[in-house]
C-alpha positions in Angstrom: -23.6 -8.1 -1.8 -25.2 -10.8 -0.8 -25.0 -13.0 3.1 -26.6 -16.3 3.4 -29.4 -16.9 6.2 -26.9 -19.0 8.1 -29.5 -19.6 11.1 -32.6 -17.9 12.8 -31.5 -14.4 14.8 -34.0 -14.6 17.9 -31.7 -17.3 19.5 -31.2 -18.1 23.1 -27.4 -18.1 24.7 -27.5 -21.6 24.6 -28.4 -21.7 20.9 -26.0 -19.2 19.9 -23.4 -20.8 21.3 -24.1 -24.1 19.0 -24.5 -22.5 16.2 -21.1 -21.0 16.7 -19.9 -24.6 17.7 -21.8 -25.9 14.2 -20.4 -22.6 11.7 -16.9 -23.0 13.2 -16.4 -26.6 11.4 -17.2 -25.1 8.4 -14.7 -22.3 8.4 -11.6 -22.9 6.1 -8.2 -21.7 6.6 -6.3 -21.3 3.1 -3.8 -19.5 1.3 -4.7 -15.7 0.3 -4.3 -14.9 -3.4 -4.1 -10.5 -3.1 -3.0 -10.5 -6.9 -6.6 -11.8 -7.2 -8.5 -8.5 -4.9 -9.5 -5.9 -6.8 -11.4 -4.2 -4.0 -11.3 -4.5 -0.5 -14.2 -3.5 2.3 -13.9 -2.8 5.4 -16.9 -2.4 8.3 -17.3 -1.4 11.3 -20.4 -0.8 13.4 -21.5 2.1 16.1 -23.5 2.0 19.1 -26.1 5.0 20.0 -26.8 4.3 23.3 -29.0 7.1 23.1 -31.3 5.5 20.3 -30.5 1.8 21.5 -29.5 1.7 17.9 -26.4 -0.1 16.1 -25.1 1.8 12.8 -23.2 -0.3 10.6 -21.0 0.7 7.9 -19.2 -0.5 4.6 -16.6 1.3 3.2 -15.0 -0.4 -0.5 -11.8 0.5 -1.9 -9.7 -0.8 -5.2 -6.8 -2.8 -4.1 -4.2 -1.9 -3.7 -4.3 1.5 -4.7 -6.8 2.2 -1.9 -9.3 5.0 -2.9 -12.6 4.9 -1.7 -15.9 3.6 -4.5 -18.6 3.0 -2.5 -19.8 3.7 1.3 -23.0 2.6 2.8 -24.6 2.6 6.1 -28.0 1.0 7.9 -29.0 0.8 11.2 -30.9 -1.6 13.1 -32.4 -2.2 16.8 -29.8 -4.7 18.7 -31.3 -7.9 18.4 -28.8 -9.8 21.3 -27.5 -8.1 24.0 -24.4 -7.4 24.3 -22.3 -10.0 25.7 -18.3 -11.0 24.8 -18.0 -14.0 22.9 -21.7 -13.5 21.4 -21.0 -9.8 19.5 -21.4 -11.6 15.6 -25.3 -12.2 17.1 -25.5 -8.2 18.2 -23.9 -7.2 14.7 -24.0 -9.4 12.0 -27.8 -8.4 11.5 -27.2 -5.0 11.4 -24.0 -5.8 9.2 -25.7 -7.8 6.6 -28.2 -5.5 6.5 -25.6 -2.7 5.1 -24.0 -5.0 2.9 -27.1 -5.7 0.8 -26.8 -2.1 -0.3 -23.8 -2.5 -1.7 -23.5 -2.7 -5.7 -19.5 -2.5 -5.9 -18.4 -6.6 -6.2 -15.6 -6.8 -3.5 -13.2 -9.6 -2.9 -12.3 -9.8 0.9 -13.4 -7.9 3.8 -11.9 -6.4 7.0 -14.1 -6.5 10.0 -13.4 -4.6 13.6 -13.8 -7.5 15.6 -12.1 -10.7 15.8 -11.7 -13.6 13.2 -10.9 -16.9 14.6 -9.9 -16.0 17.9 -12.5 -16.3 19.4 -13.3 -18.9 22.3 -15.3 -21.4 20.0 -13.3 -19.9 17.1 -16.2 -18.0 15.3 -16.1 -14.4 16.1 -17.4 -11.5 13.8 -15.1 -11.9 11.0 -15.5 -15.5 10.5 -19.1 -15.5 10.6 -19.4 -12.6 7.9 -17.0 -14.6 5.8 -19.5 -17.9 6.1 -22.1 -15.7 5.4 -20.8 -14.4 2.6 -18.5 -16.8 1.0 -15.3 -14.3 0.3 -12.3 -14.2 2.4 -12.6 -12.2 5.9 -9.7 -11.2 8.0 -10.9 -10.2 12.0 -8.4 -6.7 12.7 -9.5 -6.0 16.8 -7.8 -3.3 18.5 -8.0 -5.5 21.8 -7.2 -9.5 22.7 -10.1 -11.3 23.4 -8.2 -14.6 24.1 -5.0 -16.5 23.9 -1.4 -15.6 24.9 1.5 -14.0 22.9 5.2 -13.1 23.3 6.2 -9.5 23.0 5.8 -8.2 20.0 9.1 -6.2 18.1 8.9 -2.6 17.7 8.9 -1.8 14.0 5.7 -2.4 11.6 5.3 -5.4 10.2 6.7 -7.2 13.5 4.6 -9.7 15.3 4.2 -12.4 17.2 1.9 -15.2 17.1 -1.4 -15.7 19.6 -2.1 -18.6 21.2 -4.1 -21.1 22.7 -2.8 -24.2 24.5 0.3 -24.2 21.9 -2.1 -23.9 18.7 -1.9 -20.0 16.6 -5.4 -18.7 16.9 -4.4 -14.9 15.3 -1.1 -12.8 15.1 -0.3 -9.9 17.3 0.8 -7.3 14.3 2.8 -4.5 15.0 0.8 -2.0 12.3 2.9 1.5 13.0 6.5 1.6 14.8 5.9 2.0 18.5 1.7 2.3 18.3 0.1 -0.4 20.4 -0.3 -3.4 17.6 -3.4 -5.2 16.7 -4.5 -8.3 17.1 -5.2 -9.8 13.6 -7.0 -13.3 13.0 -8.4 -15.2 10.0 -12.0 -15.2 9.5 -12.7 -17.4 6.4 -11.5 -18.8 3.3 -7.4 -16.7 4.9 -4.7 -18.2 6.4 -2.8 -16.6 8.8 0.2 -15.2 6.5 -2.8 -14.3 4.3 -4.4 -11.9 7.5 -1.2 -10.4 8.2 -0.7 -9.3 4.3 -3.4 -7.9 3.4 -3.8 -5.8 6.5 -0.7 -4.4 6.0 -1.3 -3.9 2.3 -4.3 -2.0 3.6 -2.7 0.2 5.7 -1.5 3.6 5.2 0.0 6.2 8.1 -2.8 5.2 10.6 -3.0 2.3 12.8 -6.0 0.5 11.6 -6.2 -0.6 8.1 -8.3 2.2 5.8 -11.1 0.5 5.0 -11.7 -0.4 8.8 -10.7 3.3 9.6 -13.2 4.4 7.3 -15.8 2.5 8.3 -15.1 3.6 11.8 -15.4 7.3 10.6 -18.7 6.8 8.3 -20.7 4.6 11.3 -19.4 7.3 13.5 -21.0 9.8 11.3 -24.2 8.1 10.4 -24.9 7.6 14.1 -24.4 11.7 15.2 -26.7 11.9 12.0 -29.6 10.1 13.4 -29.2 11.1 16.9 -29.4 14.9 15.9 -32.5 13.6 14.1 
């Protein structure tokens, strides 16, 4: 697959944070058509402190029968520090770097990191979608910002995340009683769009499978080259 050069990577905070202000304009918000996805990736990205190294990995799966084709991983010196807010600067690199390798055409990705809530509304998922043009959906396992009511008990319940009054991400319940995500556009997905497809992807765990399998595989890679 392949990302668009969006901007130069040796960037300053100050830069970074324009280019976020710049990207954000041109991320769309739209209605999700899954009868369309035939496969759906999911990535996720490892730290080895040890190697001062980030691992990133791609997992793709057919949709929505959900059986692995294709994994790949790359690793890659940190370029940014790391710093919340600025983590699509520390990843996307690395990210984009593990998505070239893949051969398998997917349709919308699943990132570990947030979508559109995000203080200047481009966090990792929405800048992998602008980078490469297919619907992203941001599925963090913590809230970076914005406020929410409590969320019901059951999967599939949620409530909506906020920032002075506008949505910004949902808060989903994935599993009944399990701690819920917080789920947020990234591009070219609405918010009904996030929430579907993430539950479409999920199985008897609490992250969606390609995320969790990402997780696993970076996990992996990283052990790999620190045994190395």
């Amino acid at each position: 697959m392949k990302t668009k050069q969006l901007h130069p990577w040796n960037l300053d905070f100050d830069e970074a944070r324009a280019v976020q202000e710049r990207l954000s304009r041109r991320v769309l918000l739209r209605p999700l058509p899954l009868g369309r996805i035939e496969y759906v990736a999911g990535s996720d990205v490892a730290v080895s402190k040890k190697l001062d190294l980030l691992v990133a990995a791609v997992v793709v799966m057919t949709f929505p029968g959900l059986e692995v084709v294709e994994t790949q991983t790359a690793a890659l010196r940190p370029p940014f520090p790391y710093v919340p807010g600025y983590l699509s600067f520390r990843e996307l690199p690395v990210l984009a770097r593990c998505l070239e390798l893949v051969r398998t055409p997917f349709h919308a990705m699943l990132c570990d990191g947030q979508g559109i809530a995000h203080p200047r509304r481009l966090g990792l998922a929405a800048h992998a979608g602008l980078a490469l043009g297919i619907p992203t959906v941001g599925c963090a396992k913590s809230r970076l910002i914005g406020e929410h009511g409590e969320v019901g008990d059951r999967r599939g319940d949620y409530e909506r995340l906020k920032v002075d009054g506008r949505q910004i991400g949902s808060v989903l319940r994935t599993r009944d009683g399990v701690k819920p995500l917080y789920v947020s556009p990234g591009h070219l997905v609405d918010h009904p769009g996030s929430r579907r497809i993430t539950l479409a992807c999920l199985t008897r765990y609490r992250l969606p499978e390609p995320t969790r399998l990402a997780h696993i595989a970076a996990g992996e890679a990283k052990r790999k080259k620190e045994g190395n």
